[in-house]
C-alpha positions in Angstrom: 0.0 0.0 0.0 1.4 3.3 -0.6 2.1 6.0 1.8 -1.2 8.2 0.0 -3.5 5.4 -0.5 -5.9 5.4 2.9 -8.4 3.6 1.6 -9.5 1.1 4.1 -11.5 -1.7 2.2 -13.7 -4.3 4.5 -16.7 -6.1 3.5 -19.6 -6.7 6.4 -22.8 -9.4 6.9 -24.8 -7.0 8.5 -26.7 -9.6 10.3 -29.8 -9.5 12.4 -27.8 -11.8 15.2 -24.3 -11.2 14.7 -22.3 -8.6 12.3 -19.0 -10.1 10.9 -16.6 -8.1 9.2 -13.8 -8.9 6.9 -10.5 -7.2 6.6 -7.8 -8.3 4.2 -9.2 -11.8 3.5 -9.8 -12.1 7.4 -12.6 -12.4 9.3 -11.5 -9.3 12.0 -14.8 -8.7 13.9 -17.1 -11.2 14.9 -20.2 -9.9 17.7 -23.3 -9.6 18.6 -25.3 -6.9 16.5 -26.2 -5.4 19.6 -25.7 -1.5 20.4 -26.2 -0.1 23.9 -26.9 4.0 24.4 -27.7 6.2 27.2 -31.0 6.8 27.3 -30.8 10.4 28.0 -27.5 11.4 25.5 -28.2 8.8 23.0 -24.4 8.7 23.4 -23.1 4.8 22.5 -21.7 3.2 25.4 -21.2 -0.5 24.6 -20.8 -2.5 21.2 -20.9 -6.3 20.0 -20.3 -8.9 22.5 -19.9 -5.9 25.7 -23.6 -4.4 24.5 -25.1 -7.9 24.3 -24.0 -9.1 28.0 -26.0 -5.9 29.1 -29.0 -7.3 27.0 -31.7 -8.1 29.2 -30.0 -6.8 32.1 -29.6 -3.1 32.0 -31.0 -0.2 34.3 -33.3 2.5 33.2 -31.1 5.1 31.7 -29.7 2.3 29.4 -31.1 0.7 26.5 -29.5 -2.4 24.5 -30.5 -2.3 20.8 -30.7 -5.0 18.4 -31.0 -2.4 15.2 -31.8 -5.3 12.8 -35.4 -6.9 12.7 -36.5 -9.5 10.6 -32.9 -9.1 8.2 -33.8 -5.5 7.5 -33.1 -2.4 9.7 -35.4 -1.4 12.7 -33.5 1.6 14.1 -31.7 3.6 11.9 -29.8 5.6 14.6 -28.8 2.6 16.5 -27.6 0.6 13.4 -25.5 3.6 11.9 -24.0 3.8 15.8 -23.4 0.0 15.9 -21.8 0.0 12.1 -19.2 3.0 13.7 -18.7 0.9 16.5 -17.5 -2.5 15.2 -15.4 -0.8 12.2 -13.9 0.8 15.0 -12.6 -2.3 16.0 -11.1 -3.2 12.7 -7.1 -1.6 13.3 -6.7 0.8 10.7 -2.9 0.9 10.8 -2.2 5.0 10.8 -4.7 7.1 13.3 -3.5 10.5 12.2 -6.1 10.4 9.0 -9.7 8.8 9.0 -9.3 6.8 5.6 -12.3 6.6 3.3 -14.1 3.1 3.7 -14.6 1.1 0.6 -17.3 -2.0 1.7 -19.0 -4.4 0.4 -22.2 -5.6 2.8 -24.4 -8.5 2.8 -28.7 -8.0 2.5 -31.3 -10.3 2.6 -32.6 -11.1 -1.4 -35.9 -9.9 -0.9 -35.1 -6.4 0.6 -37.4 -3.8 -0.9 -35.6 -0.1 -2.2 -36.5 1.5 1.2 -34.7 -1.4 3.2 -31.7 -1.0 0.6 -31.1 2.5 0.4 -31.2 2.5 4.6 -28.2 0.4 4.6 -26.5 2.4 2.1 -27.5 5.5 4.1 -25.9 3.4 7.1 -22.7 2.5 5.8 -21.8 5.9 4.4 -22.9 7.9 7.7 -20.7 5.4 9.3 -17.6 6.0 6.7 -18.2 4.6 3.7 -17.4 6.0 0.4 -18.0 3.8 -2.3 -20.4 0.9 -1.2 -21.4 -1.9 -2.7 -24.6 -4.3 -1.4 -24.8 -8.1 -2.1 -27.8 -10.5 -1.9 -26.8 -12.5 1.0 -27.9 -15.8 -0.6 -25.2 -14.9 -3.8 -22.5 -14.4 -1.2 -23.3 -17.2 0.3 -22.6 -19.5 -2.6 -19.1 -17.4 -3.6 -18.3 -18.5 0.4 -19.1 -22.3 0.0 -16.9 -21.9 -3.2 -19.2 -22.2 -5.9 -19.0 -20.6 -9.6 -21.8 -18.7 -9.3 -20.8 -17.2 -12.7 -20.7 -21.0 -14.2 -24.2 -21.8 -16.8 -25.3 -24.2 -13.8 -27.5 -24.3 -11.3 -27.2 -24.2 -7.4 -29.5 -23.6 -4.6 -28.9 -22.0 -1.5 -30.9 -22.0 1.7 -29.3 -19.2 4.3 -31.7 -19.4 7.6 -29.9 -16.7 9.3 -31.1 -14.5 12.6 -33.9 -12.9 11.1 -34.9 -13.9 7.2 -34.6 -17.1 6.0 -33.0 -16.4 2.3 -33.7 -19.2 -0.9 -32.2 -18.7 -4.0 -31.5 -20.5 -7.1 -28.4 -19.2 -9.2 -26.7 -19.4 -12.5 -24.6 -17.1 -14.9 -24.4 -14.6 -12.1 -27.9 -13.7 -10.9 -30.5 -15.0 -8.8 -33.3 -17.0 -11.2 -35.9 -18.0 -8.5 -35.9 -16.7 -5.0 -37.7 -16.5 -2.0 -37.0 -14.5 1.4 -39.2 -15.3 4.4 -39.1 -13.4 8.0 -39.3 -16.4 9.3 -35.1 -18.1 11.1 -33.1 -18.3 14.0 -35.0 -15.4 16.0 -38.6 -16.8 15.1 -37.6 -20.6 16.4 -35.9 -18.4 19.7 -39.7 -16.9 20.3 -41.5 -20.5 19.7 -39.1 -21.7 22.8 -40.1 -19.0 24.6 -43.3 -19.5 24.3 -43.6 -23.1 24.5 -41.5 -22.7 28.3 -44.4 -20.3 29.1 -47.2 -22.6 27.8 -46.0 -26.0 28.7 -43.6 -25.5 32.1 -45.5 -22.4 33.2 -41.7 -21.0 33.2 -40.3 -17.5 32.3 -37.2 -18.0 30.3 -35.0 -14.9 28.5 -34.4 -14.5 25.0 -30.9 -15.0 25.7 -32.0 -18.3 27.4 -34.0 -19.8 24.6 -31.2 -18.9 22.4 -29.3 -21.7 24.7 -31.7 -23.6 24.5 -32.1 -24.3 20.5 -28.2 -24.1 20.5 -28.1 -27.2 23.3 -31.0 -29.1 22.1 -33.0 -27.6 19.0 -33.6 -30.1 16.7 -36.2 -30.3 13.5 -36.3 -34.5 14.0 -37.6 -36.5 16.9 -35.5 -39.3 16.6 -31.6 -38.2 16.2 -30.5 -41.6 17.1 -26.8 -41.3 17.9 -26.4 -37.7 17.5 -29.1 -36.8 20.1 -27.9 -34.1 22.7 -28.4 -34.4 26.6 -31.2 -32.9 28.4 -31.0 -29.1 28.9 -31.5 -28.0 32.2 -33.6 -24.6 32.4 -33.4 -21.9 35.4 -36.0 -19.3 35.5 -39.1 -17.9 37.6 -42.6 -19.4 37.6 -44.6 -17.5 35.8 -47.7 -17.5 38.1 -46.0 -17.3 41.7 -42.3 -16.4 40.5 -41.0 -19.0 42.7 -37.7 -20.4 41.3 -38.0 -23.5 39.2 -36.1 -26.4 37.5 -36.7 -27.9 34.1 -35.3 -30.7 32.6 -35.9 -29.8 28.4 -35.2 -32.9 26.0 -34.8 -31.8 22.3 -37.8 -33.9 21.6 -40.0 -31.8 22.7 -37.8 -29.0 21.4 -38.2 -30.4 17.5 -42.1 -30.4 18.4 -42.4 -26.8 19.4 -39.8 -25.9 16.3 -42.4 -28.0 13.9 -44.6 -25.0 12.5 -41.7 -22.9 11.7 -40.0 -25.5 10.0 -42.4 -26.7 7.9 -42.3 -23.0 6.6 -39.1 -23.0 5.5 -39.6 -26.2 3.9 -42.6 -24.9 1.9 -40.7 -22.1 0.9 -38.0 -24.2 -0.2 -40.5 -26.2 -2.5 -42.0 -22.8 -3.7 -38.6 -21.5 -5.0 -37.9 -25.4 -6.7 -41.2 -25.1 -8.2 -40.3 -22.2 -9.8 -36.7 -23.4 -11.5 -36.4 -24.1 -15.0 -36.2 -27.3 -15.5 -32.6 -27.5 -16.5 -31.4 -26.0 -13.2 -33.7 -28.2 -11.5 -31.2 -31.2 -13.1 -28.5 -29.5 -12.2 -29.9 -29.0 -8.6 -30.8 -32.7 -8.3 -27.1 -33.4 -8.8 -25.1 -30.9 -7.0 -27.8 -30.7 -4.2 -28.7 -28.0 -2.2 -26.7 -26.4 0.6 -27.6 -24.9 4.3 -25.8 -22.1 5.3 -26.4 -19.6 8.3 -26.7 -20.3 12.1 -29.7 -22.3 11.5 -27.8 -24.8 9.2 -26.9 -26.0 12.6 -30.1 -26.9 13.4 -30.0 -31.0 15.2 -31.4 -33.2 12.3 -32.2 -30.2 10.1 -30.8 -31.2 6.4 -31.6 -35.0 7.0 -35.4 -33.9 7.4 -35.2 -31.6 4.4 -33.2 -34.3 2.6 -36.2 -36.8 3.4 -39.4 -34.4 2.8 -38.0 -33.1 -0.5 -35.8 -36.0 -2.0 -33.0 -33.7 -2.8 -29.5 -33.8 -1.0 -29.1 -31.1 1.3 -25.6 -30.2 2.5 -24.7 -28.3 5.8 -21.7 -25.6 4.7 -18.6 -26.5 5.9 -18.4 -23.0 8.1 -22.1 -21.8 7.9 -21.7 -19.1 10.4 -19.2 -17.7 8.4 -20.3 -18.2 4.5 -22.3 -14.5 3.7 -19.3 -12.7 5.0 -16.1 -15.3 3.1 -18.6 -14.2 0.1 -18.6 -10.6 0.6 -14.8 -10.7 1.4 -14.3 -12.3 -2.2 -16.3 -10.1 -3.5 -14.6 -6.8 -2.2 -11.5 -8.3 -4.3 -13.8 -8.4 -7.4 -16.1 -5.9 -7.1 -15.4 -5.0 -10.9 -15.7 -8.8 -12.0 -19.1 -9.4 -10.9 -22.2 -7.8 -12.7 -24.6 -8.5 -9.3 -23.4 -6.2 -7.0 -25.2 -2.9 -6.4 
């Protein structure tokens, strides 16, 4: 690099649970896309992984922020303050000049030009000067490793925090698609829920979220690969009395059972509408899982069985949207789809 060139270039998954961002062909920052402010300053006063230990937890003149809803952003303020915040953390090398950000950011597929031009507006309050958006489903297949540019078809299924993202894709662009608002946080509230309903138990969100990480499952019978029982802390909810709850992921896969069954749909919908040559190509490559949900107990044998197509969990899931934006930052004038 040479001594005038300040350009810092990183490419981001803006995610609903957790922002990653790349730096050099590194993945540099990894947290929680959580933002806590003072309540009466709207000054920012925790970030990432500090912000999200205060979730849940914090005192009136504090409020944690999870500025991404559903894959799109809730709170423009928060988001553009939580963006700032975890570049921050990216070392920039020289601190005497703020270098002009080139970036590259992941969005869910079915993002409308409202929900697109708020994450543009985003990154460049935030720094950014010349910034690029890519369908998150598209990056995900450039982190797998595909040839998304190759006359062949490959499907994608990214169940991240807050949108689950389908895509079929060939020659560069996205043939069939769908995005549902339906992942990770939507199977979080059904454990909720079901504690409430069937323990009478008050858990967290946080909580829940251990739960489907210890013993979510979308299959009743794991056989050898079935976890332990969880056990569950957490109030009554009637008298508030401390209780103890044993949680098998049996139960677990029966509470998760509406919300899968609307991915799979969705998954059916999107290979309903594939030409039939990409369908064949489909058949043979098979289809692959990415995003935090991919590691869902059981998840791609069940789709495997309901749909008759071989579904393969990525080899780094968490990772995939933001290996795909890092690759494309490097060739950002090589590929026609990014925005």
């Amino acid at each position: 690099m040479g001594f005038f060139s300040f350009t810092k270039e990183i490419a981001m998954d803006l995610g609903t649970a957790n922002t990653i961002i790349v730096h050099d062909g590194k993945i540099v920052v990894d947290e929680p896309s959580v933002v806590a402010l003072d309540r009466r300053t709207e000054k920012m006063l925790a970030v990432g992984g500090k912000a999200k230990l205060m979730y849940e937890k914090t005192n009136p003149d504090i409020r944690t922020i999870r500025p991404l809803r559903d894959g799109v952003i809730a709170d423009f303020n928060a988001c553009e303050q939580m963006i700032r915040g975890l570049i921050k953390k990216v070392h920039t090398g020289s601190r005497l000049f703020s270098p002009s950000m080139k970036m590259v950011i992941g969005v869910p597929s079915g993002s409308t030009e409202v929900e697109l031009r708020a994450v543009r507006d985003s990154a460049e309050h935030a720094g950014g000067r010349e910034v690029y958006l890519v369908y998150e489903p598209m990056a995900a297949a450039i982190g797998i490793g595909l040839d998304v540019l190759a006359p062949e078809g490959n499907m994608i299924v990214d169940i991240g925090g807050g949108s689950t993202e389908i895509a079929v894709i060939s020659l560069g662009g996205i043939v069939a698609d769908k995005s549902l608002r339906v992942a990770g946080d939507e199977l979080t509230a059904d454990i909720q829920e079901y504690m409430s309903r069937q323990h009478n138990v008050k858990v967290s969100e946080r909580m829940a979220e251990r739960i489907k990480i210890n013993v979510g499952a979308a299959l009743t019978d794991l056989g050898d690969e079935a976890p332990d029982d969880y056990t569950v802390h957490g109030p009554n909810r009637i008298t508030a009395l401390p209780m103890k709850v044993d949680v098998c992921y049996q139960e677990i896969a029966r509470c998760l059972e509406k919300t899968i069954a609307k991915i799979e749909a969705a998954v059916l919908q999107a290979l309903e509408e594939t030409p039939p040559e990409l369908y064949a190509d489909i058949v043979k490559n098979g289809i692959y899982l990415a995003g935090g949900g991919a590691l869902l107990k059981g998840l791609a044998r069940r789709l495997t069985e309901k749909i008759d197509i071989e579904f393969h969990v990525a080899d780094d899931p968490l990772h995939c949207v933001a290996k795909g934006t890092g690759v494309a930052l490097k060739h950002v004038h090589d590929f026609p789809f990014l925005m």
